[in-house]
C-alpha positions as CSV (number, residue, x, y, z in Angstrom):
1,X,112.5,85.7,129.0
2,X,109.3,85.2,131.7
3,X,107.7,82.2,131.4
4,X,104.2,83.3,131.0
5,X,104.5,85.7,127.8
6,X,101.0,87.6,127.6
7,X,99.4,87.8,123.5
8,X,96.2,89.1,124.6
9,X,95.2,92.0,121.9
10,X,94.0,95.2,123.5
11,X,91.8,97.6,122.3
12,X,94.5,100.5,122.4
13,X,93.9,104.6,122.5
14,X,97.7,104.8,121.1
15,X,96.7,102.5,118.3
16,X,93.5,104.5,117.3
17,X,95.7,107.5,117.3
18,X,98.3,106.0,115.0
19,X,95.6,105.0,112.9
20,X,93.8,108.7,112.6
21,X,97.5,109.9,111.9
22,X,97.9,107.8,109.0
23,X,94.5,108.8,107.9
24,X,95.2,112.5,108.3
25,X,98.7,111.8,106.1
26,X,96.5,109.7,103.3
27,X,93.9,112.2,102.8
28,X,96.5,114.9,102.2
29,X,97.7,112.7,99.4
30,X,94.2,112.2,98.1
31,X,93.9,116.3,97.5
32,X,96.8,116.2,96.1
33,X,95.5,113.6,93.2
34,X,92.3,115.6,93.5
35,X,94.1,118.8,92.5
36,X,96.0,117.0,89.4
37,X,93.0,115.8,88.7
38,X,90.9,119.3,88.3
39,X,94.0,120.5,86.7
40,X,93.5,117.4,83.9
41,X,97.2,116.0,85.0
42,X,95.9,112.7,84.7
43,X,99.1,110.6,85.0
44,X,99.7,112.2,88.0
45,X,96.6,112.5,89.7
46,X,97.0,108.6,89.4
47,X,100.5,108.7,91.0
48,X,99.0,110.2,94.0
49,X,96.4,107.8,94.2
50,X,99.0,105.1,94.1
51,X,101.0,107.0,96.7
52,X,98.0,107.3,98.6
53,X,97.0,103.7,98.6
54,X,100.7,102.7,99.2
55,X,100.7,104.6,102.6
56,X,97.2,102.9,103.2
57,X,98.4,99.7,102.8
58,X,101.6,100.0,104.8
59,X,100.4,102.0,107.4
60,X,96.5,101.3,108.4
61,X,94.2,104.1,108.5
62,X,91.2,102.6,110.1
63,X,89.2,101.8,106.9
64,X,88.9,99.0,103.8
65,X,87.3,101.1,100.9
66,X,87.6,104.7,100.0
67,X,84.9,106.0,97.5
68,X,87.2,109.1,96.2
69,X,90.1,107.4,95.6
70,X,88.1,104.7,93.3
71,X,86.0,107.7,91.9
72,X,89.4,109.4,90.5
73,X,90.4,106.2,88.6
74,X,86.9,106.3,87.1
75,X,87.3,109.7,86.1
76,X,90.5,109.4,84.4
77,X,89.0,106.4,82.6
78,X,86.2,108.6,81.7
79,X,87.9,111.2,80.0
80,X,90.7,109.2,78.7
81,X,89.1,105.6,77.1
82,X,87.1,105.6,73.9
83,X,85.2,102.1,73.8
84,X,83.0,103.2,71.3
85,X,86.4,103.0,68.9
86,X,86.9,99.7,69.5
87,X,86.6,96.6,67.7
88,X,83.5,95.0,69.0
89,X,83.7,91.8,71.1
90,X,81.7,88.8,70.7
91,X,79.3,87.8,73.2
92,X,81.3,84.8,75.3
93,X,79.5,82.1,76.9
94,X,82.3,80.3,77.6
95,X,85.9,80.7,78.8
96,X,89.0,79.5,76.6
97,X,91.1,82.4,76.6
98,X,92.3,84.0,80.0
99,X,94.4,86.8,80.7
100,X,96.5,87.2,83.7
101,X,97.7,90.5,84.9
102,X,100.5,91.2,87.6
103,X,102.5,94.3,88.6
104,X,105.4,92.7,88.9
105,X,106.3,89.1,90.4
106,X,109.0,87.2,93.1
107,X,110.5,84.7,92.9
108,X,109.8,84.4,96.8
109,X,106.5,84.6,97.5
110,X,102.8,82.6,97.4
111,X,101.6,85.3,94.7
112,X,103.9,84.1,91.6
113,X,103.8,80.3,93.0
114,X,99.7,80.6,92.8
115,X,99.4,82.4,89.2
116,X,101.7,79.6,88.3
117,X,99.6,76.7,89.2
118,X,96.9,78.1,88.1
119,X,98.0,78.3,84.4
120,X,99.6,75.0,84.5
121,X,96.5,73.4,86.3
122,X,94.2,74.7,83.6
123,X,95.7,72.8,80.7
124,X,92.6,72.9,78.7
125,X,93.1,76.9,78.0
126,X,95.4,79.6,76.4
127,X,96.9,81.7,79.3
128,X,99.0,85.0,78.8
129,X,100.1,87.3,81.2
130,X,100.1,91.2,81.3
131,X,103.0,92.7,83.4
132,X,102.6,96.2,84.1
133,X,105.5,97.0,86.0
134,X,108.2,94.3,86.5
135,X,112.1,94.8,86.5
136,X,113.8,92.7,83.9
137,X,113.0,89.3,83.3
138,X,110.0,87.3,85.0
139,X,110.7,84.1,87.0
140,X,111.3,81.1,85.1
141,X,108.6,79.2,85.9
142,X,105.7,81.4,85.2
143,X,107.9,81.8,81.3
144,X,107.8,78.1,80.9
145,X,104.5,77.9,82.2
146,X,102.9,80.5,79.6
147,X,104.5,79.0,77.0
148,X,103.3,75.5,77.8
149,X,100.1,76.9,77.3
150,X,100.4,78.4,74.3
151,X,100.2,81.9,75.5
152,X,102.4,85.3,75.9
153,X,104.1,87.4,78.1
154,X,103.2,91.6,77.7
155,X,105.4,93.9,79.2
156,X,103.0,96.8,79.4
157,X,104.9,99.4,81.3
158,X,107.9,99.2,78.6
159,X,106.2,101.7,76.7
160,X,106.4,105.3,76.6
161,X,103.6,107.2,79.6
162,X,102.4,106.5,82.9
163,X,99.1,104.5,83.8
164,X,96.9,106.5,81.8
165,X,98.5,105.2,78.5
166,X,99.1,101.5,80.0
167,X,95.1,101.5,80.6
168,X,94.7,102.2,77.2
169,X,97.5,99.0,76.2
170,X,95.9,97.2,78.5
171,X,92.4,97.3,77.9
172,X,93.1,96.8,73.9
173,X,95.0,93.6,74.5
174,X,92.2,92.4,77.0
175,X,90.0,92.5,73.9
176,X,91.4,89.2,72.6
177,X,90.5,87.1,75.7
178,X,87.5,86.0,77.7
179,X,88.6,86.8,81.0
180,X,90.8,89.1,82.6
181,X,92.4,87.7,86.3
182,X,94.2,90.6,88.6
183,X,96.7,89.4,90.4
184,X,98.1,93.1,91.0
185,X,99.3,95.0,93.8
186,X,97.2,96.6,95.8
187,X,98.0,100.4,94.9
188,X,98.1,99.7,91.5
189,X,95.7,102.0,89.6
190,X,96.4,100.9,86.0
191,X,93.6,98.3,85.9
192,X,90.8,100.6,87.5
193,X,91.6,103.0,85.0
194,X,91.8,100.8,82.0
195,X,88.7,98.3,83.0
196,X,86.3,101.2,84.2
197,X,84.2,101.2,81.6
198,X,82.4,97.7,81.1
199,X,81.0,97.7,77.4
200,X,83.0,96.0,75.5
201,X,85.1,94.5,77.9
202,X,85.6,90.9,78.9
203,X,84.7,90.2,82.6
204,X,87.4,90.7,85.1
205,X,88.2,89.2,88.5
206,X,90.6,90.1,91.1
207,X,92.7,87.8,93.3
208,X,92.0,89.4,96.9
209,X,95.6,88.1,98.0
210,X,96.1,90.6,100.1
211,X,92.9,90.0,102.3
212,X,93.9,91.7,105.2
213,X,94.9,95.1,103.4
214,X,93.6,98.0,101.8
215,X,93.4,98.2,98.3
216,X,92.1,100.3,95.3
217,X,89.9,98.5,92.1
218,X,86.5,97.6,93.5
219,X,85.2,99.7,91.1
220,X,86.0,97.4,88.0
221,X,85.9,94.0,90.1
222,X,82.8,91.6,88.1
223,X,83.9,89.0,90.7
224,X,86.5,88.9,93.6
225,X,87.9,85.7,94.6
226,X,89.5,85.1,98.2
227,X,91.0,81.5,99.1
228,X,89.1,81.9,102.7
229,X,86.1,82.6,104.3
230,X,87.8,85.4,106.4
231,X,88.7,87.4,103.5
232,X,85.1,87.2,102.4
233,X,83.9,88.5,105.6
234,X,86.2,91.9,105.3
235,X,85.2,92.1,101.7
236,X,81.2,92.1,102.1
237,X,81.6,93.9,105.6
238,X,84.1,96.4,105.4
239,X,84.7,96.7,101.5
240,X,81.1,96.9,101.0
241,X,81.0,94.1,97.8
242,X,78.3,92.0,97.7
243,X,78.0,88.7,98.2
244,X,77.3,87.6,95.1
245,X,80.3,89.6,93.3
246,X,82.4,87.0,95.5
247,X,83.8,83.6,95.1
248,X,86.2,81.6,97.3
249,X,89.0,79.8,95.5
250,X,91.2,77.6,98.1
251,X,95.1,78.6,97.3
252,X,96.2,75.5,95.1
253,X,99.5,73.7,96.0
254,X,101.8,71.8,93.5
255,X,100.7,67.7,94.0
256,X,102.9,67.0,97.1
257,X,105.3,64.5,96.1
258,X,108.0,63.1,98.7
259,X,111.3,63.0,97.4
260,X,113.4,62.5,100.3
261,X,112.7,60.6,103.6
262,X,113.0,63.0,106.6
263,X,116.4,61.5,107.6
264,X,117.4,62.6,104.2
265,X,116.4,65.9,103.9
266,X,117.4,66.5,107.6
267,X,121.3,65.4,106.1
268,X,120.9,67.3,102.7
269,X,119.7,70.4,105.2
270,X,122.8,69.7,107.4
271,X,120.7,69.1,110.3
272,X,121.2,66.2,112.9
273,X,118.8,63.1,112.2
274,X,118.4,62.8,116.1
275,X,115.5,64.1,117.5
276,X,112.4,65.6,116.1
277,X,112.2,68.6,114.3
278,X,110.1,71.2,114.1
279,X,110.2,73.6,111.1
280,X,108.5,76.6,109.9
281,X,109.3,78.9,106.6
282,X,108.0,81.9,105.5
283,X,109.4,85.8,104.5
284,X,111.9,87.1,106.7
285,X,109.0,89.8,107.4
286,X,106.7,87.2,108.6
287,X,108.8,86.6,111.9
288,X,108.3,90.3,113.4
289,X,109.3,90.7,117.2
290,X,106.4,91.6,119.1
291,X,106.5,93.1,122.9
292,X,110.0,92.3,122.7
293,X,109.3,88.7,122.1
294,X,110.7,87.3,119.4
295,X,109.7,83.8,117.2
296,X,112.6,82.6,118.7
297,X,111.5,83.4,122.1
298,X,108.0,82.3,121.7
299,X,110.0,78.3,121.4
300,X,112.1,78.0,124.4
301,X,109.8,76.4,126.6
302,X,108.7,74.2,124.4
303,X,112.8,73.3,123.3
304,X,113.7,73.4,126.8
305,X,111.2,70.5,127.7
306,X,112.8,68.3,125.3
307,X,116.5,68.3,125.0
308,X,116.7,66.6,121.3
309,X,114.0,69.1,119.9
310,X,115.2,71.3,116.9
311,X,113.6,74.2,115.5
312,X,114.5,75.3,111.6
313,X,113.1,78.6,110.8
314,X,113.7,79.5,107.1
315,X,113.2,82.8,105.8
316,X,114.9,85.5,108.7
317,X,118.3,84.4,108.7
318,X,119.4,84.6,112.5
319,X,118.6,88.3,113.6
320,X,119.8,90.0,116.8
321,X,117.5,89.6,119.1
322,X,117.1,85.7,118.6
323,X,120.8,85.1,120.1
324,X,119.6,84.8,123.6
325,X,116.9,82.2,122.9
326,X,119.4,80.3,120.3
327,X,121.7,80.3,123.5
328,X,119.5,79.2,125.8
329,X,118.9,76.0,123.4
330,X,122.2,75.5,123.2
331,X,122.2,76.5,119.3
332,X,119.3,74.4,118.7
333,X,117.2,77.0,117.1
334,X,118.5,77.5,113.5
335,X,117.8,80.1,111.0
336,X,118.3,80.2,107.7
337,X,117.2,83.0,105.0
338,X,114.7,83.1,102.2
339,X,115.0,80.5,99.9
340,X,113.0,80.1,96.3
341,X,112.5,76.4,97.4
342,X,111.9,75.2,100.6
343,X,110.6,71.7,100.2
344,X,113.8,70.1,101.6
345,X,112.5,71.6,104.7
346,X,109.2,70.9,104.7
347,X,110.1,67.1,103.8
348,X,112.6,67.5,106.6
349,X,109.6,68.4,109.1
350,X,108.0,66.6,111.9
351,X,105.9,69.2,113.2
352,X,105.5,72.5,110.8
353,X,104.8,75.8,112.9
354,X,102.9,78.5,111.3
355,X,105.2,81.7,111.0
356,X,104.3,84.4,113.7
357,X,102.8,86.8,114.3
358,X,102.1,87.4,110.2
359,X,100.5,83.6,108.9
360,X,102.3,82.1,106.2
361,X,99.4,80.1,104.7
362,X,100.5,78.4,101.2
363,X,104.0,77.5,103.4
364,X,101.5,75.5,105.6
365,X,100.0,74.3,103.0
366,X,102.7,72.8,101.4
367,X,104.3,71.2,104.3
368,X,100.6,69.8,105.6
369,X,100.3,68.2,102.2
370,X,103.7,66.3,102.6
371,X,102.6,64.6,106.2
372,X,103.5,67.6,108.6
373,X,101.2,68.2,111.2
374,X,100.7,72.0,112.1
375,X,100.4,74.3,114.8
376,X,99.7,77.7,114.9
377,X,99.2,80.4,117.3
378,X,96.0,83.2,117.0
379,X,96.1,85.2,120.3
380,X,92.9,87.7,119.0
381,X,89.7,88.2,119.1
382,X,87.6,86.4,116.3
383,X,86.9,89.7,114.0
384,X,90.1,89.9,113.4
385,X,90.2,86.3,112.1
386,X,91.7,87.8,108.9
387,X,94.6,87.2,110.6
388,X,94.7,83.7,111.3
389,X,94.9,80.2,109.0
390,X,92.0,79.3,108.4
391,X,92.0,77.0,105.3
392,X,89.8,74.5,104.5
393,X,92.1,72.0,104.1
394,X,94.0,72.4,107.7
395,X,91.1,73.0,109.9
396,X,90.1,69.4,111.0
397,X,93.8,68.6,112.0
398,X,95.6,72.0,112.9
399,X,96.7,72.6,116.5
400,X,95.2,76.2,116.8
401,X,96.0,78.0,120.0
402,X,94.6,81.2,120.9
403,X,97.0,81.6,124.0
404,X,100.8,81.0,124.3
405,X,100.4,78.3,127.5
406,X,97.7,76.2,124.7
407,X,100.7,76.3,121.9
408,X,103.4,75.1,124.3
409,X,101.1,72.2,125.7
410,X,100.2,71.4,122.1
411,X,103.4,70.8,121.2
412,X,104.3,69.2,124.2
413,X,101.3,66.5,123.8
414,X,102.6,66.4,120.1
415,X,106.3,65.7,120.9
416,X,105.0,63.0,123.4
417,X,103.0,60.7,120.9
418,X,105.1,60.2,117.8
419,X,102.7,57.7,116.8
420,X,99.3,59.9,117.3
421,X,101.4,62.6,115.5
422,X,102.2,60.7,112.6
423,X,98.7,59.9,112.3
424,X,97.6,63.5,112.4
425,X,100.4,64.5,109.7
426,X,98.6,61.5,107.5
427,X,95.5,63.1,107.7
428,X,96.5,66.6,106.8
429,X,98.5,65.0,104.1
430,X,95.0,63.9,102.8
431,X,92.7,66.8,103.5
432,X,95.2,69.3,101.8
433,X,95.4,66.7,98.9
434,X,91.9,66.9,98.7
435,X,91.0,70.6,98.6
436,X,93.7,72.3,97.5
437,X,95.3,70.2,94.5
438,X,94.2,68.9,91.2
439,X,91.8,67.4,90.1
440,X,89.4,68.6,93.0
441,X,90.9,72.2,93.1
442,X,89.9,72.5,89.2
443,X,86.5,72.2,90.2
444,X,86.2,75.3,92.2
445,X,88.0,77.2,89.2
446,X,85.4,75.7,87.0
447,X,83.1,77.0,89.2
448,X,84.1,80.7,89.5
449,X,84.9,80.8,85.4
450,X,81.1,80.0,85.1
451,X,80.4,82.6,87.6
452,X,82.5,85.1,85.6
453,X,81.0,84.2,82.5
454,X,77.0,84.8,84.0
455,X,77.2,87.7,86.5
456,X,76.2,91.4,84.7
457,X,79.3,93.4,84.8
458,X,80.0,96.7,87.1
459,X,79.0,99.8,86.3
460,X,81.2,102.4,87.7
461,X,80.5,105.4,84.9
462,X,76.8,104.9,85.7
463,X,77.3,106.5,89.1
464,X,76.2,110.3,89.5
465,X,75.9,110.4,93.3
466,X,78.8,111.8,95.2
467,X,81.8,109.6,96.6
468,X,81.5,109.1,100.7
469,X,84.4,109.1,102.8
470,X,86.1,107.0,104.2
471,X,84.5,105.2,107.6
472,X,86.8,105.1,110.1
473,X,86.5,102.1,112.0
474,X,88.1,102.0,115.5
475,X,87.9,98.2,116.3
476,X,88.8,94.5,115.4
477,X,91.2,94.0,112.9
478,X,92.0,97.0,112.5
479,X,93.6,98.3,116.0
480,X,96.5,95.3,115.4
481,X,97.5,95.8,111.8
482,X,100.2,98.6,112.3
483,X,101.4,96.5,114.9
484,X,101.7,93.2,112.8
485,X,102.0,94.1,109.1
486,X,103.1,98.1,109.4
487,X,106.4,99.0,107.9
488,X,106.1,103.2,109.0
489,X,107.4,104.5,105.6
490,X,107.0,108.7,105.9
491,X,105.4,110.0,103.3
492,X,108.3,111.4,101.4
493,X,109.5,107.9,100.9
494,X,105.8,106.5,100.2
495,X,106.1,109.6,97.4
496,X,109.4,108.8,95.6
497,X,108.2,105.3,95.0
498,X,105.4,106.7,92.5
499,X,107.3,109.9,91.8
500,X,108.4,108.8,88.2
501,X,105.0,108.1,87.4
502,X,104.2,111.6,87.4
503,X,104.1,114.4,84.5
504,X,107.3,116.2,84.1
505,X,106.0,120.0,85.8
506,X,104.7,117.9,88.7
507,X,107.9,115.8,89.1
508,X,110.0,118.3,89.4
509,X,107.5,119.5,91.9
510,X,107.5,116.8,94.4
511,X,111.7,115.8,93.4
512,X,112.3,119.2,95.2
513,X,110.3,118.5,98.2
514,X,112.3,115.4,98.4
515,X,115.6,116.6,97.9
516,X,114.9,119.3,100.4
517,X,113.9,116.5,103.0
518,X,116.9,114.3,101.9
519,X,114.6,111.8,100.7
520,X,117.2,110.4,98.2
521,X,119.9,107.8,98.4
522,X,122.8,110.0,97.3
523,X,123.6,111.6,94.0
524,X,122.9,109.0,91.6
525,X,119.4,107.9,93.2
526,X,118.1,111.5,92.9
527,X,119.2,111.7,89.1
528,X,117.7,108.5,88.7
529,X,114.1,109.9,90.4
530,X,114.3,112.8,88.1
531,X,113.5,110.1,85.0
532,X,110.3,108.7,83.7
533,X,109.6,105.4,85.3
534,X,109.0,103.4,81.6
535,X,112.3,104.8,80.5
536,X,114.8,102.0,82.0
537,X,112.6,99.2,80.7
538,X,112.2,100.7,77.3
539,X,115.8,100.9,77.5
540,X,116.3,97.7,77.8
541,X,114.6,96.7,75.5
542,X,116.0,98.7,73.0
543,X,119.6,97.8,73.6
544,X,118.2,93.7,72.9
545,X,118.4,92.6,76.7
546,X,114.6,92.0,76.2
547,X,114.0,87.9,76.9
548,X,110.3,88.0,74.7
């Protein structure tokens, strides 16, 4: 490993090419939904928006918004919803009944842990939830947490049809509440389709928690809500929302409450007491290897300098290329994998290191509010501050370096001052209590309810000019996001995952392409491929395994 390990992003000709690549590859996909769409295949023309905003999303193509993709949806609700059949709405000037709708949810991940405290926060209203797509049962905690508030869970996608008919489910059962929140994925095209048309309609707000990615439903968005300023930036700038369509919510932790000391999570973890620790937890995803340096890497120096330092990494296990670094530390970085709970470890931590080079902010979060100090590293430019953590809550206390020599000497002024660095950890502790729990975080939900309730609905049927393309934008964030977040699916595979939301005559279509490319997994995956996507869960629910 050199010592001197260089993060400086470059503006890069081989990135820009990637980038027009991918672009070239999505708008083949958008014909394709195009054509369905002139032939009146309507579930499928949706598949291929999905497939289209899929590859998008994994694979950056230089642009946040695309007019045709969001004008398709709006066409397929056009032809396909009938609000004047509907039972009318009351006018709402209030908010007691809210909605929730998902895709599907993890049990690992800030996404299902935020819907979660959100409906247990808000004790004063009814709460259901809408799942559109989810395997088998939903995690625990968002059941109990429904239930606690008096509310349902709706498996939409159980029932027979594609996203055309779970629009038209969807939209009927939003009818019964005052506000619909979209916590979806981001190629989902369900809710454009079923939330196009605004009379009738309760207002509807999307959680942008995928800030830094493309994705489809500005069309039907009243209000979008990001938890930082950052995400605002890239939704007025490069989504093209106004300003006052957007509210900031601050990500909402669970009250941080200490139930072990740090020696006694450090035992429970199996982890020496000796010797500070430093921890940091996040997806296994989080911790990509970048230039050949790896998270494990990017902590020698700092381990090296002092010889009872240990680093506990939870969420990547202990891949390959981190053997040499463990070595070097004489085993004293440790890995673990994902885990649903973490808090031993952040109770364990004396310092808490943001995961790299992907941020892991509601992790940080969590471990701030139990008396962690943290560090992270931003090596970039500032327009790509999408990219960095930069919450409310942390941002008096944080150690934020923007070069590798800056980290190490943080944490080697850190390590040398356990008495300023338990001071530091108190003050994060109360910052992150202050902003991002209850009571105070209730007040900024408050606030964007109100907001909800008063700003005129979207419009998206209105519209009678033609759909612009898509600007291609050669710059700051965009050069580093195949680097960081890319995963490089090919298109056959970004296909086959919305294959089965197709019509039969166009399934059979693309499932020979894909057999011809040796897309499947075996036998029994391309049998499986050949079936409508509803059909398992209906299934299931037939034979009684259903848990509603």
């Amino acid at each position: 490993m050199p010592e001197t390990m260089r993060f400086e992003a470059v503006r890069s000709d081989s990135e820009v090419a990637r980038m027009r690549h991918n672009y070239e590859e999505f708008q083949s996909l958008r014909c394709e939904a195009e054509r369905c769409l002139e032939a009146d295949d309507l579930n499928s023309a949706a598949a291929y928006v999905e497939a289209a905003v899929t590859l998008a999303r994994k694979r950056h193509c230089g642009f946040y918004r695309s007019e045709p993709l969001e004008q398709i949806l709006i066409e397929i609700a056009r032809r396909t919803l009938a609000p004047k059949a509907e039972t009318a709405r009351p006018t709402r000037t209030k908010i007691g009944r809210v909605l929730h709708v998902a895709t599907a949810l993890s049990e690992v991940g800030g996404l299902t842990r935020m819907m979660r405290r959100w409906i247990v926060a808000d004790e004063s209203r009814h709460h259901s939830l809408a799942l559109l797509r989810h395997p088998g049962k939903p995690p625990a905690s968002v059941r109990q947490a429904v239930e606690a508030r008096g509310g349902h869970i709706h498996v939409i996608g159980a029932t027979r049809g594609g996203p055309v008919e779970w629009a038209s489910a969807l939209r009927k059962l939003s009818l019964n509440f005052d506000l619909v929140v979209l916590h979806v994925s981001n190629e989902d095209p369900t809710p454009s389709i079923a939330f196009a048309d605004e009379r009738n309609r309760p207002p509807v707000v999307l959680v942008n928690h995928a800030d830094h990615a493309f994705w489809v439903g500005l069309c039907v968005c009243d209000l979008i809500a990001s938890s930082r300023v950052s995400g605002e930036r890239l939704v007025v700038e490069r989504r093209g929302i106004s300003a006052k369509r957007h509210a900031i919510l601050p990500i909402q932790i669970d009250p941080p409450i200490r139930k072990h000391s740090r020696a006694e999570a450090r035992q429970k973890l199996g982890i020496p007491v000796d010797g500070p620790l430093l921890v940091s937890v996040a997806r296994g995803v989080k911790y990509r290897t970048m230039g050949g340096v790896s998270f494990a890497d990017m902590h020698v120096e700092a381990l090296l300098a002092r010889s009872d330092a240990r680093l506990l990494v939870v969420g990547p296990g202990e891949p390959a290329d981190w053997q040499d670094a463990i070595a070097a530390t004489g085993g004293r970085i440790i890995g673990r994998p994902e885990t649903p709970d973490p808090s031993l470890s952040f109770e364990a931590a004396d310092i808490y290191l943001d995961s790299y080079p992907f941020v892991s902010i509601t992790s940080m979060l969590e471990a701030g509010g139990l008396g962690a100090p943290c560090a992270t590293l931003f090596p970039y430019p500032l327009d790509a501050n999408v990219m960095s953590t930069d919450m409310p809550g942390l941002a008096p206390t944080i150690g934020f370096a923007t070069s590798m020599a800056e980290y190490n000497r943080i944490l080697a002024d850190w390590l040398a001052d356990p008495q300023a660095l338990r001071r530091r950890g108190d003050e994060t502790a109360a910052n992150v209590k202050r902003l991002h729990t209850t009571p105070n975080w209730i007040e900024s939900l408050e606030v964007l309810y109100a907001r909800a309730v008063a700003i005129p609905p979207v419009t998206p049927l209105r519209g009678n000019g033609a759909p612009a393309n898509e600007e291609f934008y050669e710059g700051y964030p965009d050069i580093l996001l195949n680097e960081v977040f890319g995963e490089f699916d090919s298109a056959e595979a970004i296909l086959k995952r919305s294959l089965r939301l197709m019509a039969l005559p166009e399934r059979l279509r693309v499932w020979r392409r894909l057999a011809r490319t040796k897309s499947f997994d075996g036998p029994w995956d391309a049998v499986r491929n050949l079936l409508p996507e509803w059909l398992p869960r209906s299934a299931s629910r037939l034979r009684g395994d259903s848990w509603m």
